[in-house]
C-alpha positions as CSV (number, residue, x, y, z in Angstrom):
1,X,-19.2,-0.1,75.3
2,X,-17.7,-2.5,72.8
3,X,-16.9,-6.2,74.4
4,X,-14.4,-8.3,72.4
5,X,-15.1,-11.9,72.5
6,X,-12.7,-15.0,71.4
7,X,-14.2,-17.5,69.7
8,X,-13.9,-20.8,68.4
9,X,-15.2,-19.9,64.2
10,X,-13.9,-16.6,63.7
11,X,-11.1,-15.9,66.7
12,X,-11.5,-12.7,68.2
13,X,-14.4,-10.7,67.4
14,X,-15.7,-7.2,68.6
15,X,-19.1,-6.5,69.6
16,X,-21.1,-3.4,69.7
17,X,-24.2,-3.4,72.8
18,X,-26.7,-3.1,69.7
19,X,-25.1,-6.7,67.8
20,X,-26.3,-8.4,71.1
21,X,-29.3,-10.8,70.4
22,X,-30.9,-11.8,73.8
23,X,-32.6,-15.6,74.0
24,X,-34.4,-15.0,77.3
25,X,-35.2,-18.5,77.5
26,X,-32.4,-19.7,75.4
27,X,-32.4,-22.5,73.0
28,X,-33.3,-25.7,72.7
29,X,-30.9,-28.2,74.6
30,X,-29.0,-24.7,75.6
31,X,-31.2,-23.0,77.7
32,X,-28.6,-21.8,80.0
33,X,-27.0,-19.6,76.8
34,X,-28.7,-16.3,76.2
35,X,-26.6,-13.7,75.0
36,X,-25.7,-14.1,71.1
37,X,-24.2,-12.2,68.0
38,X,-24.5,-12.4,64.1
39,X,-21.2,-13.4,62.6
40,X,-20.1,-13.6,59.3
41,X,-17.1,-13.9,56.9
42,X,-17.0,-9.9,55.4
43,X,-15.0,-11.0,52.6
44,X,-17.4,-13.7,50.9
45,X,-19.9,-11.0,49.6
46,X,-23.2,-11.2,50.1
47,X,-23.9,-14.3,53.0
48,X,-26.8,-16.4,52.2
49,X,-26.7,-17.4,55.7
50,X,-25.0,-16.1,59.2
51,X,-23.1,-17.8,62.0
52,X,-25.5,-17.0,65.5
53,X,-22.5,-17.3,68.0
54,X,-22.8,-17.6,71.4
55,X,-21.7,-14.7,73.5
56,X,-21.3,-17.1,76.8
57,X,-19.6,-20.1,74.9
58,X,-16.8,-19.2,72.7
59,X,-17.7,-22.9,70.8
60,X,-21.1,-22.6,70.6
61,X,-22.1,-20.8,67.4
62,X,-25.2,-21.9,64.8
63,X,-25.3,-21.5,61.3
64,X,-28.8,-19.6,60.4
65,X,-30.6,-19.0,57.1
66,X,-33.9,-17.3,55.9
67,X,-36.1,-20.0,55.2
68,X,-37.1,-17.6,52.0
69,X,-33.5,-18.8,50.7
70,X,-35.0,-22.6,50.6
71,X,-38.2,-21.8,49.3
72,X,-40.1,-21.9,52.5
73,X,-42.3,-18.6,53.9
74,X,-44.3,-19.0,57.5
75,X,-47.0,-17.4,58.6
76,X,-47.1,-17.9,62.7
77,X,-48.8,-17.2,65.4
78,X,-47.7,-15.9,68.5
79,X,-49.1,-16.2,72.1
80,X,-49.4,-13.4,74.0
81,X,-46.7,-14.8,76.6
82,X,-44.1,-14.6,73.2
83,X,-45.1,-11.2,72.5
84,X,-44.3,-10.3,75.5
85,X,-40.5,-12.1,75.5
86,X,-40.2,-10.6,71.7
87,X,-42.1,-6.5,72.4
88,X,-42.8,-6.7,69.3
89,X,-45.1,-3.9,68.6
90,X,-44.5,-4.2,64.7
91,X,-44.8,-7.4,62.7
92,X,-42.6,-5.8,60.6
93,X,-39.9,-5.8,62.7
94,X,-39.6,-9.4,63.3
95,X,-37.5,-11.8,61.7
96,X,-37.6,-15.3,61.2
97,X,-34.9,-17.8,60.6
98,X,-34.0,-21.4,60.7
99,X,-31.5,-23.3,62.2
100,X,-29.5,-25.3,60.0
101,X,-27.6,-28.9,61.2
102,X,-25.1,-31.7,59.8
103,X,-27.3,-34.4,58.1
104,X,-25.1,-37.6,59.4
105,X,-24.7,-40.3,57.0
106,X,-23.6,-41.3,53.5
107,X,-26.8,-41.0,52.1
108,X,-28.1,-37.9,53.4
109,X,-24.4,-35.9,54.1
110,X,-25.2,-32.1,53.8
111,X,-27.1,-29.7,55.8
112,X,-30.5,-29.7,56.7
113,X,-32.9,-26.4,58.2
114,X,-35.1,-27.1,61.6
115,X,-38.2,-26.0,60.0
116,X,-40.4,-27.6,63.3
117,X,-38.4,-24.9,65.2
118,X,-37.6,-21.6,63.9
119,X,-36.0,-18.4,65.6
120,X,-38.4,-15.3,65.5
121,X,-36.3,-12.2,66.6
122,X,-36.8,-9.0,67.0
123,X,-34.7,-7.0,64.8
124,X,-35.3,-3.7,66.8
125,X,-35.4,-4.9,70.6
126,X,-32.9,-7.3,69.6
127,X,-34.9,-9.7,72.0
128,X,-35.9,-13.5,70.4
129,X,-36.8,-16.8,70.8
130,X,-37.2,-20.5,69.2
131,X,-40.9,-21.6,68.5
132,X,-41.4,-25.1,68.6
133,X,-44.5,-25.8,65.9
134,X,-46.5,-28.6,67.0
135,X,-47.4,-29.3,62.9
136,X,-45.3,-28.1,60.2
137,X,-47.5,-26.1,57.3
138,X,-45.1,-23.9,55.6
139,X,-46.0,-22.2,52.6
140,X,-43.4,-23.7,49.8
141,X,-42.6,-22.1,46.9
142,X,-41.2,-24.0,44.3
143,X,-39.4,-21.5,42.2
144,X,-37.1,-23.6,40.6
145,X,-39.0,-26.1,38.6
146,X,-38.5,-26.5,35.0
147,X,-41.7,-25.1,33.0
148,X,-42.3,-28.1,30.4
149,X,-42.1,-26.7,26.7
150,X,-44.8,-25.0,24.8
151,X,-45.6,-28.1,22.4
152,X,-45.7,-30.7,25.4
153,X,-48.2,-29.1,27.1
């Protein structure tokens, strides 16, 4: 059955049983909130990233990205006890994404993604979790550097 939520971002929002995402242990510094949706403005095209709003806390919501749309790829490994959280029985069906955050400052204003902490979800239980990587080793791809010319080589 369809629960309608109010929330902070987007007002009131409808949600379908299959939209729930379910942290069972939470997130960092809000272990206590498990239940969350994908959100996002339907008249902006294309998003390249989603708002993860809490379904417990109408002003808790993150903003999310694939770390593919910054150039980053992971490959990870996950214990058996995450498995388990995550059934995931398919690689395939597991997602990855990052949390993004408010750089404070003059010189660094902007956002910035937790790469030391991604979200691995399950796109068919709808079950995830955050990973907490001890060392960061992502794959970057730098797609968007300049080739110098022909003659300068």
């Amino acid at each position: 059955m369809d629960t309608e939520f109010e929330t902070f971002l987007f007002g009131r929002i409808t949600v379908k049983p299959e939209q729930v995402i379910e942290f069972p242990a939470g997130l960092v510094n809000f272990e206590d909130k498990k239940r969350f949706t994908l959100v996002h403005e339907t008249d902006a095209g294309d998003p390249v990233s989603f708002t993860l709003q809490s379904l417990e806390d109408p002003a808790l919501a993150f903003q999310i990205i694939d770390p593919a749309a910054l150039g980053f790829s992971y490959e990870l490994s996950l214990t058996d006890a995450e498995e388990a959280v995550l059934r995931l029985a398919i690689p395939a069906d597991a997602a990855v994404v990052l949390l993004l955050y408010k750089k404070e400052g003059e010189a660094t204003a902007g956002l910035g993604a937790n790469l030391r902490a991604p979200l691995i979800i399950n796109t068919k239980a709808r079950l995830g979790l955050q990973k907490i990587l001890p060392r960061l080793r992502p794959n970057v791809v730098l797609s968007n550097l300049l080739s110098e010319p022909e003659g300068k080589r």
